[in-house]
C-alpha positions, -999 to +999 in steps of 0.1 A: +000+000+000+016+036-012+014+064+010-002+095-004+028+123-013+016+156+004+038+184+006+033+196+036+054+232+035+023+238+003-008+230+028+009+251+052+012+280+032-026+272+014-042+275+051-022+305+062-033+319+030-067+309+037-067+325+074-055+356+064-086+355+037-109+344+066-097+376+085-099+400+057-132+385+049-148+398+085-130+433+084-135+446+048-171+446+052-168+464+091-149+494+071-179+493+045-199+499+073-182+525+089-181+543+058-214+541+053-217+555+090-201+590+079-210+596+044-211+631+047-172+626+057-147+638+030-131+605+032-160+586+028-154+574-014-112+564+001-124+546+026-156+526+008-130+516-021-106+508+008-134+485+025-144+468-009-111+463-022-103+442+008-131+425+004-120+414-034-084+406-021-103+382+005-119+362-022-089+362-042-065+354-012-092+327-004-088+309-037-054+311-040-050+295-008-074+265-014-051+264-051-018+256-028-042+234-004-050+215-029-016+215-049-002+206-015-028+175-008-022+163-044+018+172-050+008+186-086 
């Protein structure tokens, strides 16, 4: 019976990647909200770009990590 070749340095990174998403993913839309707070602020078009551009690196961050954790699980 073979042993399954994981590389385990990949699945590391894919889950730290994925974390770092997870994090991302609860704060992008509390600085959307704050903006949304103070919309007659000056800064309120930086900071709603700043909120939903985090929000888009999330997703991306997110499936870029579950690439590696799967590259990682499979040893492509």
């Amino acid at each position: 019976m073979e042993t399954p070749d994981v590389n385990k340095v990949k699945i590391y990174k894919g889950l730290q990647k994925i974390l770092i998403a997870i994090l991302l993913m609860f704060i992008g839309p509390i600085i959307i909200y704050s903006s949304f707070k103070n919309e007659g602020h000056f800064m309120y078009y930086p900071v709603l770009i700043f909120g939903c551009l985090m929000c888009l690196f999330s997703m991306y961050l997110f499936f870029m990590g579950l690439r590696t954790l799967v590259s990682g699980f499979f040893n492509d």
